[in-house]
C-alpha positions in Angstrom: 233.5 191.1 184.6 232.5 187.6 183.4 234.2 186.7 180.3 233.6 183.1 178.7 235.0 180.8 176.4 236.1 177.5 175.0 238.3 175.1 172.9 238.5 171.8 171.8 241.8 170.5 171.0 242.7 166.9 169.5 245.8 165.7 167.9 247.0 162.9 165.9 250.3 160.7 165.8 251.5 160.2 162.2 254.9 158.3 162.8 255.3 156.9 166.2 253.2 155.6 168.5 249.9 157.8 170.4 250.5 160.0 173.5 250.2 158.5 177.0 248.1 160.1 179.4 249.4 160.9 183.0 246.8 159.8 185.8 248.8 161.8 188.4 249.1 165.0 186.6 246.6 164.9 184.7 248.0 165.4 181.5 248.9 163.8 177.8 252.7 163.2 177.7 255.3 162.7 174.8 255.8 159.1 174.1 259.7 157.8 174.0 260.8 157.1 170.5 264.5 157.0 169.0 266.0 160.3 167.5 266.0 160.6 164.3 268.8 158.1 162.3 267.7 157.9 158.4 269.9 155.1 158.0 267.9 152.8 160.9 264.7 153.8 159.8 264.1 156.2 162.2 262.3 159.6 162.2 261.7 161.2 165.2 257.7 161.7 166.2 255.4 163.4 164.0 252.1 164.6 165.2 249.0 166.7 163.5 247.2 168.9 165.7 244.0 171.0 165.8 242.2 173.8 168.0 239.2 175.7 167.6 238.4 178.1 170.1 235.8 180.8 171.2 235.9 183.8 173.2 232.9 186.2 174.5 234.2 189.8 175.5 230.3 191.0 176.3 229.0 191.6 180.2 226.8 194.4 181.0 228.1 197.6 180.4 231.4 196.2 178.5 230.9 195.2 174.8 233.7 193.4 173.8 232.6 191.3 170.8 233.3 187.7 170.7 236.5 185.8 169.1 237.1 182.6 167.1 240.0 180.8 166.0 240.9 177.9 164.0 244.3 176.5 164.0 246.2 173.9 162.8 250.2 172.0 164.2 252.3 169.8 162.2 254.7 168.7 165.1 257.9 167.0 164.4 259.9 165.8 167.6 263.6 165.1 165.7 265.1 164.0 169.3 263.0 164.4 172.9 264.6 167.9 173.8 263.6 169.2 170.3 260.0 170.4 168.5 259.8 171.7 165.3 256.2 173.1 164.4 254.0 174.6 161.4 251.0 176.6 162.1 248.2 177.9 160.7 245.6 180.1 162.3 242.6 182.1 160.7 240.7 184.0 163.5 237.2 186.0 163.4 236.4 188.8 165.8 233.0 190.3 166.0 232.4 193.7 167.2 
């Protein structure tokens, strides 16, 4: 079978500084940034984040349908080894 699709992904840094990308692996990284410590003014890393993806389920003879989804991340980083995320998806699939 040949199954297709997409998605288109972007993200925004809300306190802190962007994400670095990686020439060697190819790849966005977490920036460094001091754990969270209200009384220096310091708040972790908070990101938004969005995704919108597609997904085709239809090649001769299988008639899957095809897929959609929407999403939405608020991603707080309170100390490097620790993410803390809200999501919201809303999806449409077509028969």
């Amino acid at each position: 079978r040949n199954f297709w699709g997409y998605y288109v992904d972007a993200s925004l840094p809300l306190i802190g500084e962007p994400r670095r990308y990686d020439r060697l692996r190819g790849v966005f990284t977490r920036p460094r940034f001091e754990e969270v410590n209200p009384q220096a003014g310091q708040w972790g890393w908070l990101e938004f984040a969005a995704r919108w993806s597609w997904l085709t389920l239809n090649d001769y003879p299988t008639r899957g349908g095809s897929q959609g989804i929407l999403g939405f991340a608020l991603n707080w980083y309170p100390s490097p080894r620790l993410r803390a995320t809200l999501q919201y998806q809303v999806g449409d699939i077509r028969l």
